[in-house]
TITI-86207 format. One record per atom (N, C-alpha, C): x, y, z; residue in three letters. Coordinates in pm, whole numbers, padded with zeros to 5 digits, always signed. Each point is the difference from the previous one (the first is absolute). Layout:
N
XYZALA/...
//
This chain:
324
-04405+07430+05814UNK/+00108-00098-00013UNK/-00004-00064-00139UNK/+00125-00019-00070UNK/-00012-00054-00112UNK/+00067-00159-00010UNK/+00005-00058+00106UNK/+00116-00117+00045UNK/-00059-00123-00060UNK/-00163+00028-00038UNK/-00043-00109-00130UNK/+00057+00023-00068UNK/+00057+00058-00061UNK/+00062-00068-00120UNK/+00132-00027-00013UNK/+00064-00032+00070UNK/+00143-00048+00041UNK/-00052-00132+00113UNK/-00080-00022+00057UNK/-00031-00132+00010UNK/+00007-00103-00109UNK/+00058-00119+00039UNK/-00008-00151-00093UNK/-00115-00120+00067UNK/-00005-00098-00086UNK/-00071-00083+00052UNK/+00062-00075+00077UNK/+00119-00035-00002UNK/+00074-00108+00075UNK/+00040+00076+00115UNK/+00000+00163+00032UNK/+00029+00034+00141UNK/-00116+00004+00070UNK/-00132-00016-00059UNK/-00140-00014+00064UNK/-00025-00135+00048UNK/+00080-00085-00074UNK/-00035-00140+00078UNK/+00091-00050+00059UNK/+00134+00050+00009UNK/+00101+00001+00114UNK/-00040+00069+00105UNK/-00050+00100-00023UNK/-00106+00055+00161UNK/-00098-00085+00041UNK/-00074-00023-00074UNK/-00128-00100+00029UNK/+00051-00115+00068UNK/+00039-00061-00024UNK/+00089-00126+00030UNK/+00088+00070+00142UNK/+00040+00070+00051UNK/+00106+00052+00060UNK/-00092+00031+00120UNK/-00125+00038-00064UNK/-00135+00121+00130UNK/-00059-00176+00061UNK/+00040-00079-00039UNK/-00048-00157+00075UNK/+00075-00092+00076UNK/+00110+00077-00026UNK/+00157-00068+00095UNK/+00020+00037+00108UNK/+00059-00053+00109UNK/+00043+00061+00102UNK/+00159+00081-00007UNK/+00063-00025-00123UNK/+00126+00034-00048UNK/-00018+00024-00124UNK/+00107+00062-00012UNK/+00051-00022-00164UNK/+00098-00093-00054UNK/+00053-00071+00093UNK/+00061-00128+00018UNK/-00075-00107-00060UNK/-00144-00012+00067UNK/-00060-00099+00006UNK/-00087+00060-00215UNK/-00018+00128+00040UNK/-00053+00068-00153UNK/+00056-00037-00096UNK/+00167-00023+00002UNK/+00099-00024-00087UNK/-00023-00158-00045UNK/-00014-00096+00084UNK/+00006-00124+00010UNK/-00117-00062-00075UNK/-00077+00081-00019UNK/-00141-00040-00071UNK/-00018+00045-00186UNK/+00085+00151+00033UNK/+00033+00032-00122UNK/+00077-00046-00097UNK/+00107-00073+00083UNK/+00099-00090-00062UNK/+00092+00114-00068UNK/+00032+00112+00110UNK/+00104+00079+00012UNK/+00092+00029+00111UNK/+00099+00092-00020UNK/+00068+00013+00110UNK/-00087+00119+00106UNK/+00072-00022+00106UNK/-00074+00147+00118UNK/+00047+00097-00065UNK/+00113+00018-00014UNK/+00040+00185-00083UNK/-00054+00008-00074UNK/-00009-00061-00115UNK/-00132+00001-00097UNK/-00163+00061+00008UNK/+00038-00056+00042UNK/-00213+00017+00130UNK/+00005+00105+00027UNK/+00146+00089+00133UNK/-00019+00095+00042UNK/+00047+00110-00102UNK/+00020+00008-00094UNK/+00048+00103-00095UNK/-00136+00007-00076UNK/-00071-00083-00055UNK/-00111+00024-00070UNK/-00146+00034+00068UNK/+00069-00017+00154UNK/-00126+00077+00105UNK/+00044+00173+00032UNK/+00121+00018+00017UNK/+00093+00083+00002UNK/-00043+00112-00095UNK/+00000-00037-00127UNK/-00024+00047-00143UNK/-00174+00066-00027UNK/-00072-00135+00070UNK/-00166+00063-00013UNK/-00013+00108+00123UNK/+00068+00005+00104UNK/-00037+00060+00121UNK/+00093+00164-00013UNK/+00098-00005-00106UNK/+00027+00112-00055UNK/-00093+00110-00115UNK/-00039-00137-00092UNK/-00111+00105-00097UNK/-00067+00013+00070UNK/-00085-00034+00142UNK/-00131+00020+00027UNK/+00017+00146+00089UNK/+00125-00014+00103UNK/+00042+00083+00052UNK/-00064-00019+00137UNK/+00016-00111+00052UNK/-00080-00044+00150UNK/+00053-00127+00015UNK/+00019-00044+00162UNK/+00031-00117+00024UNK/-00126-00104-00035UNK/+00049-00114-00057UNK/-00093-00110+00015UNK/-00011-00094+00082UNK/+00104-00017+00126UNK/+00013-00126+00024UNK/+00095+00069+00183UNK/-00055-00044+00152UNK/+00110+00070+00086UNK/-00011-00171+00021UNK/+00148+00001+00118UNK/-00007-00120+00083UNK/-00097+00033+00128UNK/-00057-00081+00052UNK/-00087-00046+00107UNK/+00063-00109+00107UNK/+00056-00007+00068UNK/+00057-00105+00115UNK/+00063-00151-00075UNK/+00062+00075-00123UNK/+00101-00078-00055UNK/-00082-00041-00144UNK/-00113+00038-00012UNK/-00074-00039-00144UNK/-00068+00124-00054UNK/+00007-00088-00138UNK/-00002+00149-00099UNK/-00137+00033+00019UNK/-00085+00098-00056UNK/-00144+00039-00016UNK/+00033+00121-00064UNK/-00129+00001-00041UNK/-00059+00110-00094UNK/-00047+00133+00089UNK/+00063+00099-00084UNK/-00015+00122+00055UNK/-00160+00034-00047UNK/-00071+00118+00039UNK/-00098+00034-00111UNK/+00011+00036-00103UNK/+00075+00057-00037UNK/+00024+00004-00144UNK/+00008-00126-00061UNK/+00079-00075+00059UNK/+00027-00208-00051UNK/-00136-00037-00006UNK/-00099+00025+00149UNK/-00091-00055-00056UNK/-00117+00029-00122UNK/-00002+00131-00015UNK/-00039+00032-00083UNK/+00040-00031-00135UNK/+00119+00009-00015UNK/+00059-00052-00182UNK/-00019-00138+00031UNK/+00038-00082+00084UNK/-00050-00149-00026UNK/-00160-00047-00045UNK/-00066+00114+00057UNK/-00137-00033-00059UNK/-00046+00027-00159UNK/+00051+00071+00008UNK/+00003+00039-00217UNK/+00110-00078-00033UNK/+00124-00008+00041UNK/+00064-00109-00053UNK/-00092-00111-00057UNK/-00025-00101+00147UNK/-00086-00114-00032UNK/-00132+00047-00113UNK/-00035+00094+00024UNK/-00101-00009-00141UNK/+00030-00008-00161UNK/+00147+00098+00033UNK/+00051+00017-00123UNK/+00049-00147-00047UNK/+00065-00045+00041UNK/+00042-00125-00032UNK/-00117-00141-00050UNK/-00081+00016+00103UNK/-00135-00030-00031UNK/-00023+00022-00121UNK/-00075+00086-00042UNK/-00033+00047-00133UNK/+00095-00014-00120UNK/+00120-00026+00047UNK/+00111-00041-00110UNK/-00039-00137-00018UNK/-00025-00070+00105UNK/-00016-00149-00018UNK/-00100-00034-00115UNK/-00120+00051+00055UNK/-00149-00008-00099UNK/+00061+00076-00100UNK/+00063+00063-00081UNK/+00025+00063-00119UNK/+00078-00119-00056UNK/+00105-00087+00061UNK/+00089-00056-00031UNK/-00114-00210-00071UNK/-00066+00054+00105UNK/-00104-00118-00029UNK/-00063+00006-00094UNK/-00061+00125-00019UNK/-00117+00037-00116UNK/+00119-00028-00099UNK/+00110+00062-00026UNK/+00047+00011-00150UNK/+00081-00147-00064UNK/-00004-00081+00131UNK/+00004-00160-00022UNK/-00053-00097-00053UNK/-00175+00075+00101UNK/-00089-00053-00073UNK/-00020-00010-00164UNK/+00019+00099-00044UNK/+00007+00068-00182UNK/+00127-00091-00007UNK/+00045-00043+00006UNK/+00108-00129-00042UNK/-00042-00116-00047UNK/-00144-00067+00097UNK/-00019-00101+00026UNK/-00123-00017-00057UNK/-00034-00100-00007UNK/-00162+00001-00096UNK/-00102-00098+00109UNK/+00048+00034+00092UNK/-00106-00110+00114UNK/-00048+00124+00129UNK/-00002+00118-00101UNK/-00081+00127+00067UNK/+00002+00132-00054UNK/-00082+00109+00074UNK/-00014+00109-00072UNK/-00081-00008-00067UNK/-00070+00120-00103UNK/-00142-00023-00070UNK/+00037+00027-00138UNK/-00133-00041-00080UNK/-00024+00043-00135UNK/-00106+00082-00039UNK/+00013+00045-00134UNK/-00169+00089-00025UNK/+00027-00077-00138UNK/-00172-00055-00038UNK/-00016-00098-00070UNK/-00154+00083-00065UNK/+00024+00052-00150UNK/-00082+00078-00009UNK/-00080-00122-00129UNK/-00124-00020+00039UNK/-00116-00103-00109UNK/-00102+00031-00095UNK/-00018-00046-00148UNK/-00153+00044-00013UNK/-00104-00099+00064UNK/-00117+00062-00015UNK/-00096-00070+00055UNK/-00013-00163-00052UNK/+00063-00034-00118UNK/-00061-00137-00019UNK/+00082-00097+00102UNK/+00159+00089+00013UNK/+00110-00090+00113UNK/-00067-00063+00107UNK/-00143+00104+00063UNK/-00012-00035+00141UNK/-00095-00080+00007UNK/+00027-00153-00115UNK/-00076-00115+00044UNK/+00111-00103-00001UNK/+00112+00060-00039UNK/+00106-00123+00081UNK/+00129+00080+00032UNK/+00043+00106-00002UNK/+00094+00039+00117UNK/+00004-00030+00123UNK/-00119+00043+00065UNK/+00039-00039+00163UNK/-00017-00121+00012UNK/+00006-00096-00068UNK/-00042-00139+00025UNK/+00195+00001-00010UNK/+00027+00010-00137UNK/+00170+00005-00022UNK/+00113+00069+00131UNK/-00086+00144+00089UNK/+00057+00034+00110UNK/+00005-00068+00162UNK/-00128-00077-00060UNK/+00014-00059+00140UNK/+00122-00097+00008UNK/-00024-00134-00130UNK/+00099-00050-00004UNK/+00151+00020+00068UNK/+00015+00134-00115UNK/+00128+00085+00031UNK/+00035-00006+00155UNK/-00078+00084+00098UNK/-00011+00042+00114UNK/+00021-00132+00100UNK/-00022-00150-00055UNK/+00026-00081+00055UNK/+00126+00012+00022UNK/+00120+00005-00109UNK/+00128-00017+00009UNK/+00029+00157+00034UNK/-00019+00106+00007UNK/+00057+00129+00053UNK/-00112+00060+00132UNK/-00022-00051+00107UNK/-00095+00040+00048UNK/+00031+00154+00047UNK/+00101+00053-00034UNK/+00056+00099+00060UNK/-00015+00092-00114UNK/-00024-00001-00065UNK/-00020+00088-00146UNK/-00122+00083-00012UNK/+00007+00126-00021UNK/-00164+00050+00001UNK/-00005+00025-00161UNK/-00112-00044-00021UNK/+00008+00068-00174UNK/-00149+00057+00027UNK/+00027+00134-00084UNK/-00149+00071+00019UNK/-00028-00012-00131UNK/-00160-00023+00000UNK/-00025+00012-00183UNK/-00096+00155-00021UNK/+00006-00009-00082UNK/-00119+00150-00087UNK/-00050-00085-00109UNK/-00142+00029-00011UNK/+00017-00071-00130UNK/-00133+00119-00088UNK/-00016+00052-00095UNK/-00020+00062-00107UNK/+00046-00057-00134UNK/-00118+00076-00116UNK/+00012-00025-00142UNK/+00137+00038-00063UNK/+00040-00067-00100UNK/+00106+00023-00106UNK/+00062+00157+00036UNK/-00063+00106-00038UNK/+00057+00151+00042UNK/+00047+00001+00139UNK/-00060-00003+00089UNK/+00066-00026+00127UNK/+00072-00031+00020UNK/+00030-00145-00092UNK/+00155-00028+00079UNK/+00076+00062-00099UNK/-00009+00034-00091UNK/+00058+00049-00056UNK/+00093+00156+00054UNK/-00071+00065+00041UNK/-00006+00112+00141UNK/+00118-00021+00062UNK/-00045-00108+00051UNK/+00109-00048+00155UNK/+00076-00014-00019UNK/+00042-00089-00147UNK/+00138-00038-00062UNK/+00055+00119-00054UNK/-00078+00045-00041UNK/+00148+00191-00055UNK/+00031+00060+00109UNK/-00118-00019+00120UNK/+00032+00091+00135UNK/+00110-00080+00089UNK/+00054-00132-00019UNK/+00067-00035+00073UNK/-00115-00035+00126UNK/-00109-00046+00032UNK/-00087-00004+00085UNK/-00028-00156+00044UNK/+00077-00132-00128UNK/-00018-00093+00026UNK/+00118-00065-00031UNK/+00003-00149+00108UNK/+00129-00056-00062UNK/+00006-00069-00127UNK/-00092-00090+00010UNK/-00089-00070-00077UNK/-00126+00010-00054UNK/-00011-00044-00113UNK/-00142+00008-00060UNK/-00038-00143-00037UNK/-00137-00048-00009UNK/-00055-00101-00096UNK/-00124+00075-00109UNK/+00008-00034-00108UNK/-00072+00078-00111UNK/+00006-00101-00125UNK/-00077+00043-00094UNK/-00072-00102-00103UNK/+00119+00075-00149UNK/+00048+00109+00012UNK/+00055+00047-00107UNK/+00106+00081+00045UNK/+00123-00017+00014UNK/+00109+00102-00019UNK/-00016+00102-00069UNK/+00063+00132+00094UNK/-00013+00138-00045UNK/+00136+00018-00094UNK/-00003-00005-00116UNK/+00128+00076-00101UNK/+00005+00106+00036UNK/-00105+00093+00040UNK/+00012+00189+00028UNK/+00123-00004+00105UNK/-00003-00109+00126UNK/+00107+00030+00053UNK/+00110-00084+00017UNK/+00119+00051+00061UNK/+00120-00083-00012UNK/-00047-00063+00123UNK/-00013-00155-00040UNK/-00047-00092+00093UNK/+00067-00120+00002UNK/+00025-00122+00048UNK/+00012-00118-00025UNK/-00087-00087-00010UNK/-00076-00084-00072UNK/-00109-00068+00032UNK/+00076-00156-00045UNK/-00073-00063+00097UNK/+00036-00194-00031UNK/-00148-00049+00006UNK/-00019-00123-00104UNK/-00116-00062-00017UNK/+00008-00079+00113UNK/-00168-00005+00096UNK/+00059-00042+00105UNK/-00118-00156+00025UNK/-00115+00009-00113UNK/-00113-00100-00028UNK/-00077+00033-00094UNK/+00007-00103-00071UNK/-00155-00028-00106UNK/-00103+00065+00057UNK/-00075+00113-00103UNK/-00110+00027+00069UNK/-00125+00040-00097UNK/-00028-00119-00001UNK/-00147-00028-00127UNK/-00124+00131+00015UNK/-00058+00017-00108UNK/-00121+00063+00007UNK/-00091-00052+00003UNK/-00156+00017-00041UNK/-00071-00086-00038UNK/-00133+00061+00032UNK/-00100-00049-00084UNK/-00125+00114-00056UNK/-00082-00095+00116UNK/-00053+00080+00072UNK/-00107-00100+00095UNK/-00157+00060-00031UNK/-00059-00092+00025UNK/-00186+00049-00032UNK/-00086-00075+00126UNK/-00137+00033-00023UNK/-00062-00044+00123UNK/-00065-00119-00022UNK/-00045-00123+00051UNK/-00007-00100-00003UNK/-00090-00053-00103UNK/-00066+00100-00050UNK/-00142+00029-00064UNK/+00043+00044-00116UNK/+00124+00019-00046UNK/+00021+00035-00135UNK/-00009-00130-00101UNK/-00066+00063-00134UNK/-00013-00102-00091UNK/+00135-00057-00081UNK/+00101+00059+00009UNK/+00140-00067-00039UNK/+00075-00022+00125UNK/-00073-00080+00099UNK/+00105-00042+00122UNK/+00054-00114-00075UNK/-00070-00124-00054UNK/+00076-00120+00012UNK/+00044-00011-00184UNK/-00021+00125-00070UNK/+00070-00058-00125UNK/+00158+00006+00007UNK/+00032-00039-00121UNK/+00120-00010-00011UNK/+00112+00078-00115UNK/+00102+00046+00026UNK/+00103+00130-00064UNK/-00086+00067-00118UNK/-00133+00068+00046UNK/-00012+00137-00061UNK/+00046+00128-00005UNK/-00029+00044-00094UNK/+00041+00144-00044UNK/-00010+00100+00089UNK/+00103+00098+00051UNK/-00092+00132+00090UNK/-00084+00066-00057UNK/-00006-00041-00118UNK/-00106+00138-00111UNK/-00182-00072+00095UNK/+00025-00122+00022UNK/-00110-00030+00042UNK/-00057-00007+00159UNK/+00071+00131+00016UNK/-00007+00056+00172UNK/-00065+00165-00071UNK/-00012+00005-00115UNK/-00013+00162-00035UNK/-00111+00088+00043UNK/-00116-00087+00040UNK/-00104+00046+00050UNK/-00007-00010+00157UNK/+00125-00046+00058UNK/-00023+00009+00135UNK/+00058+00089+00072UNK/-00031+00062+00125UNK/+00032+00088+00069UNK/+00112-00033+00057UNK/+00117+00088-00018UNK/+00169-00096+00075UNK/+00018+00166+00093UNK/-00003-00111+00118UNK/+00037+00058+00099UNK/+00160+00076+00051UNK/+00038+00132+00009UNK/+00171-00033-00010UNK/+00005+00126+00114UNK/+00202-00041+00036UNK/+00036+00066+00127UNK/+00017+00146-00048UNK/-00039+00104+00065UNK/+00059+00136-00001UNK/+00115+00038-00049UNK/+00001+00066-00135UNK/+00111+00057-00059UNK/+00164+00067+00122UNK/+00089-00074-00056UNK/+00117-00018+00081UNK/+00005-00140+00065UNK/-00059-00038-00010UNK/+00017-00176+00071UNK/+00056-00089-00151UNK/+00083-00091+00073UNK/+00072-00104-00073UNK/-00109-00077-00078UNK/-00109-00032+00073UNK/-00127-00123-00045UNK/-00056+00091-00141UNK/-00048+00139+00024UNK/-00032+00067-00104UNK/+00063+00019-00074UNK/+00119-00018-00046UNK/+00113+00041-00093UNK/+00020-00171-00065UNK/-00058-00084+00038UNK/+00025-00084-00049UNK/-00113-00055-00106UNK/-00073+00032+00090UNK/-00186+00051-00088UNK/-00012+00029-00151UNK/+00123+00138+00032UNK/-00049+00083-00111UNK/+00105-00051-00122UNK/+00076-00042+00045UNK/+00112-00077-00062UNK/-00024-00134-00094UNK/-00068-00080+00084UNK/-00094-00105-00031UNK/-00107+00029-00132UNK/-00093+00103+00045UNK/-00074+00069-00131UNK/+00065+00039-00133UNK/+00137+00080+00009UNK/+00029+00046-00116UNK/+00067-00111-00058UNK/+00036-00085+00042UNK/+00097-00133-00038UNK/-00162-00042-00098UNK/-00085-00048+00026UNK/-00112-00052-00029UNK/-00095+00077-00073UNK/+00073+00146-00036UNK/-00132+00139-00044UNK/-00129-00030+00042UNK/+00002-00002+00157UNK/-00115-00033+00062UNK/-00068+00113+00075UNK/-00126+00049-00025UNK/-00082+00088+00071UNK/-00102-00018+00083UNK/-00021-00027+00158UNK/-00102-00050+00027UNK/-00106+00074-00026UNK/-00156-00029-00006UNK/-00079+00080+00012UNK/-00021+00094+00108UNK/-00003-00064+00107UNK/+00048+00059+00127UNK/+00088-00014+00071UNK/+00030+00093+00075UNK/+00105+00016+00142UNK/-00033+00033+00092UNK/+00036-00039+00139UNK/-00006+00033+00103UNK/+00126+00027+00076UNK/+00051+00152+00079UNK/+00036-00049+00089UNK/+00026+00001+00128UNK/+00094-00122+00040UNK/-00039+00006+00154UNK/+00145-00002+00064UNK/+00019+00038+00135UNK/+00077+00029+00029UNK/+00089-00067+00115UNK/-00030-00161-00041UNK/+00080-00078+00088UNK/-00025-00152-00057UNK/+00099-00108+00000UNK/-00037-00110-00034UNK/-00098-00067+00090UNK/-00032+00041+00152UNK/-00115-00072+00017UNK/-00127+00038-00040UNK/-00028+00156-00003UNK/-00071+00023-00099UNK/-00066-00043-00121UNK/+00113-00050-00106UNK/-00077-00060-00108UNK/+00004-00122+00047UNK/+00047-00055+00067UNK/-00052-00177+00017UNK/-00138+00004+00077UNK/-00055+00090+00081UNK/-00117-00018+00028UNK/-00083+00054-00078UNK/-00010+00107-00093UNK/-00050+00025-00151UNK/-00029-00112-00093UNK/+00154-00065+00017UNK/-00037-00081-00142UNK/-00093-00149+00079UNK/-00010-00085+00124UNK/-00058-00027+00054UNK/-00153+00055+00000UNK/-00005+00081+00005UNK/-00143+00105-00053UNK/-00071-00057-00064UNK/+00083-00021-00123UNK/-00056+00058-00113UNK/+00024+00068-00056UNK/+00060+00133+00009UNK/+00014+00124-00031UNK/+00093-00022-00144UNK/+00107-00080-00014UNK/+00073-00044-00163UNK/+00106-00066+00002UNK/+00086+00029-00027UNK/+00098-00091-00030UNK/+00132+00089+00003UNK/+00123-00101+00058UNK/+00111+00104+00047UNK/+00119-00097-00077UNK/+00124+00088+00004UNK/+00141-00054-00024UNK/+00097+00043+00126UNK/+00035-00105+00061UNK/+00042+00029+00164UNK/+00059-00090+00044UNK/+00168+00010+00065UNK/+00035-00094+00086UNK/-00051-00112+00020UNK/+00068-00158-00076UNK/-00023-00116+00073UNK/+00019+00023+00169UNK/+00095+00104+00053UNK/+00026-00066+00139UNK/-00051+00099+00023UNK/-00142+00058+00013UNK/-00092+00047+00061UNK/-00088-00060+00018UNK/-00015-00134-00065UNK/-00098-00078+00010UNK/-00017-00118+00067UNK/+00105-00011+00063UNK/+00052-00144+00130UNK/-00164-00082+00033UNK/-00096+00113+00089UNK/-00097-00046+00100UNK/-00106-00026-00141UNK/-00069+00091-00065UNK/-00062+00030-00119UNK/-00020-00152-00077UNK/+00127-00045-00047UNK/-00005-00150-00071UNK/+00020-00112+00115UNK/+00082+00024+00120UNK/-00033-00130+00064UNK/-00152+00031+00019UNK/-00083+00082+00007UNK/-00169-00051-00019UNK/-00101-00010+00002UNK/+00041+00016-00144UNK/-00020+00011-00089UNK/-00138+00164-00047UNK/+00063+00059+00045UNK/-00099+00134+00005UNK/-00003+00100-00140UNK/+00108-00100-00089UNK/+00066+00143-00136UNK/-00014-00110-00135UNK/+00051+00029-00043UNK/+00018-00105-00149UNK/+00095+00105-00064UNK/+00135-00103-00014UNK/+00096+00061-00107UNK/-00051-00021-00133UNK/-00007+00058-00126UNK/-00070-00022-00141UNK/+00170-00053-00083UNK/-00036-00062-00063UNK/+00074-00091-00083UNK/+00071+00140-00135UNK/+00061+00086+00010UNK/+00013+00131-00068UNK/+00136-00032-00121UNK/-00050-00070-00110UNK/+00174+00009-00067UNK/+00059+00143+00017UNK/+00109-00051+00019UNK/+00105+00105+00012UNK/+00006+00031+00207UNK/-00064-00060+00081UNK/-00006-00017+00111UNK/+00065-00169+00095UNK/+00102+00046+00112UNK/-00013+00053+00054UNK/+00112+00111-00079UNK/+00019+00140+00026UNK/+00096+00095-00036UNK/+00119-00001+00106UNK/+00105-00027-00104UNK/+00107-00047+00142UNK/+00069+00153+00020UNK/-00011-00024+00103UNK/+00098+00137+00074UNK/+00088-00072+00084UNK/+00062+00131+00092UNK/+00136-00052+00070UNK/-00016+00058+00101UNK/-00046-00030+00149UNK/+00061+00103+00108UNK/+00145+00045+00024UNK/+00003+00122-00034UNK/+00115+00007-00017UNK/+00081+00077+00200UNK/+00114-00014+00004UNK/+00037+00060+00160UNK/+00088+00079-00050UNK/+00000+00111+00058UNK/+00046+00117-00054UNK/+00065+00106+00126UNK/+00078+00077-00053UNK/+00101+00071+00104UNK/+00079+00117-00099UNK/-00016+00138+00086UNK/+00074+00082-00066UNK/+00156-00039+00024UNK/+00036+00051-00165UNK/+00139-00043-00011UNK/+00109+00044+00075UNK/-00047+00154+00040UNK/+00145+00070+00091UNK/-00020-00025+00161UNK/-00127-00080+00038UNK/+00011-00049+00147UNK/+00098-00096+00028UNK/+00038+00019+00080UNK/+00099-00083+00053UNK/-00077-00110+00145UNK/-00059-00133-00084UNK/-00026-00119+00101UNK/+00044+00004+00098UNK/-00065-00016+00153UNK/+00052-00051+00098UNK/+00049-00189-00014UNK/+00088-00029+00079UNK/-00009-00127-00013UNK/-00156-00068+00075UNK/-00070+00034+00111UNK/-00157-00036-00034UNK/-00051+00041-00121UNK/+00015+00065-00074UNK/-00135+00018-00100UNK/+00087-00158-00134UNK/+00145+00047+00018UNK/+00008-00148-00080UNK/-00034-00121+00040UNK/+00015-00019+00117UNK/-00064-00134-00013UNK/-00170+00018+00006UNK/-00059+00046+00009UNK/-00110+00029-00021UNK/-00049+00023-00140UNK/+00071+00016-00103UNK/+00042+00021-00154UNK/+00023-00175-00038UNK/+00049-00044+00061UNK/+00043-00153-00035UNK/-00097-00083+00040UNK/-00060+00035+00130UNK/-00110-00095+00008UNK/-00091+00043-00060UNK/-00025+00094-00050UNK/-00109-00006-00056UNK/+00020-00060-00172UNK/+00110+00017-00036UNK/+00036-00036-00157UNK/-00022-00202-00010UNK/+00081-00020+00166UNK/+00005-00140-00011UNK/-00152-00039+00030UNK/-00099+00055+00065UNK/-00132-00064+00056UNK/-00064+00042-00075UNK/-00058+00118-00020UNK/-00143+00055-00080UNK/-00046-00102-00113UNK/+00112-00067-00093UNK/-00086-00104-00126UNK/-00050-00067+00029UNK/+00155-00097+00102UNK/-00113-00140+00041UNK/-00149-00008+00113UNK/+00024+00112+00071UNK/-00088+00062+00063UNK/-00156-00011-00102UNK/+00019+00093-00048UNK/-00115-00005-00122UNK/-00030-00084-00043UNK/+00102-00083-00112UNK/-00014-00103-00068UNK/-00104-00126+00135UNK/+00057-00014+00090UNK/-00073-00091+00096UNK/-00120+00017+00046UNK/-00038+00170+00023UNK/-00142+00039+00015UNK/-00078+00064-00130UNK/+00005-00056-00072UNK/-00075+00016-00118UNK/-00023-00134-00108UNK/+00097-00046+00044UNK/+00012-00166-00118UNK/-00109-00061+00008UNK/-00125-00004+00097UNK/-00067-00058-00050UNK/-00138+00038-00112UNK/+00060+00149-00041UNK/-00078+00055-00129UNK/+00066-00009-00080UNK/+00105-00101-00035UNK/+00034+00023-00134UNK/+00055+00055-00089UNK/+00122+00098+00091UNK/-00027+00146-00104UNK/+00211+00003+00091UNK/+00065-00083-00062UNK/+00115+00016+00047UNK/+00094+00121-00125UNK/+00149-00001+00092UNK/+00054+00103-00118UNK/+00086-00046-00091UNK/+00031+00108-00142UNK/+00059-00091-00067UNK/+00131+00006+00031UNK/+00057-00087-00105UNK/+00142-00078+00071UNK/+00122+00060+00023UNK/-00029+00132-00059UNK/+00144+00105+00011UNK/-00096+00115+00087UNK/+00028+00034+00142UNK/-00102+00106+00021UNK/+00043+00130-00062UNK/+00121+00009-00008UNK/+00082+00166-00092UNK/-00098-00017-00102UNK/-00030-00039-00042UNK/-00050-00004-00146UNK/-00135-00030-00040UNK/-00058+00020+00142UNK/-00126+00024-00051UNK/-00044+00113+00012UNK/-00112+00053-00127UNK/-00010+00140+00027UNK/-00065+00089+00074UNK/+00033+00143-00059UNK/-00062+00105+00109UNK/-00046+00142-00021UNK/-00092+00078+00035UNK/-00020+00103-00052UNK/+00085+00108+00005UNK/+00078+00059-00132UNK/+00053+00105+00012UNK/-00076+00111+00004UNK/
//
């Protein structure tokens, strides 16, 4: 039988509606049509199908087997139109549906603090995160794999959009025991004999490192490296030397007092978290507002959990700089 496809939707739910009546009188009255109406578009399905749907019974209508049978895929079909009709509503609306929220590692000492927030006002929202070094997301964003990104440096390699989304200081930390903890704006030349700890080539923190050095024609004597920011904070805690790493990796560390930031002219190094999105995706309306709260919250966010080190941003954040 080929009578799917000369079926409509509106003669499936004029049946549906019709397989619950005791008439088509009473079918009509609900439809907010006439009876000829009703019976021509029952008339019409019971021709493509090529079987009765419907006999009288001691003055009331019922379903033949065949009726009952198409009423049961009917009702599903319609069903499943509903939930399709819902889901693609949802993508209208920004108070549901999910995101993919791709991070580097330094994000994940105040993102989910920023998602929970979020999740207060969208409790209906799923946002999944990934979070990996600089290349990684980098990955995701050419693959179309994320909606969003948070990252320390915008990719020029690709057609992206990026917005500055917070101040995001550097700053040379040492272990409590270092002999230039408490001086004041020295030279990096006078870190030259110490061991600087740095993130695995492809990470944002390391690129800022090395960036930092040539600005300064600086060579440490040694290097180490390691392959996660908690890593070197329990290194440089050690003993083990001295690092250039995320203020906001260091939240627990300076409240206490377990690290010592060193007084570094030319420190803190301002960067920008920047939020970023390939250019030819097309936003859901969740991922925008999820784009907005995060543009409107993440500073003062920061700015409030960090102010009491001292280390606020400067007064134009566009314009402070960043590693190309």
């Amino acid at each position: 039988m080929n009578f799917i496809r000369s079926l409509t939707l509106r003669q499936l739910q004029i049946f549906v509606i019709a397989s619950r009546c005791p008439s088509f009188a009473r079918a009509a009255e609900e439809l907010h049509l006439t009876q000829p109406a009703v019976s021509m578009q029952i008339r019409q399905l019971e021709d493509a199908i090529g079987l009765p749907l419907f006999e009288r019974v001691a003055r009331r209508l019922s379903l033949t087997e065949a009726g009952e049978r198409l009423s049961h895929h009917a009702t599903r079909i319609l069903g499943e139109i509903k939930d399709a009709e819902d889901a693609m509503m949802s993508l209208t609306q920004a108070d549901s549906g999910s995101i993919a929220v791709s991070i580097v590692s330094s994000a994940t000492y105040f993102a989910p603090k920023l998602l929970a927030l979020y999740r207060q006002q969208y409790p209906k929202v799923d946002v999944h995160f990934s979070v990996g070094n600089r290349e990684t997301l980098l990955r995701l964003l050419q693959d179309n794999a994320t909606d969003l990104a948070i990252m320390g440096r915008p990719p020029p390699e690709l057609g992206t959009t990026a917005e500055p989304l917070a101040y995001h200081p550097h700053v040379i930390v040492a272990p409590l025991s270092h002999p230039l903890r408490h001086a004041k704006r020295f030279d990096l030349q006078e870190l030259a004999n110490d061991t600087f700890l740095l993130r695995e080539p492809g990470s944002g923190t390391r690129a800022v490192a090395e960036h930092v050095f040539r600005q300064n024609l600086f060579v440490p004597a040694h290097s180490v490296t390691l392959g996660s920011n908690e890593t070197i904070k329990q290194a440089v805690m050690a003993g083990m030397g001295v690092s250039l790493i995320s203020l906001h990796t260091l939240s627990l560390e300076l409240r206490t007092g377990e690290i010592a930031v060193l007084d570094v002219n030319g420190t803190p190094v301002e960067r920008t978290w920047q939020l970023v999105h390939s250019r030819s995706k097309q936003l859901s309306p969740t991922c925008l507002a999820f784009r907005r709260f995060l543009l409107e919250n993440a500073e003062p966010f920061l700015e409030r959990e960090y102010a009491q080190f001292g280390l606020r941003r400067p007064r134009r954040l566009a314009e402070t700089s960043d590693v190309r």
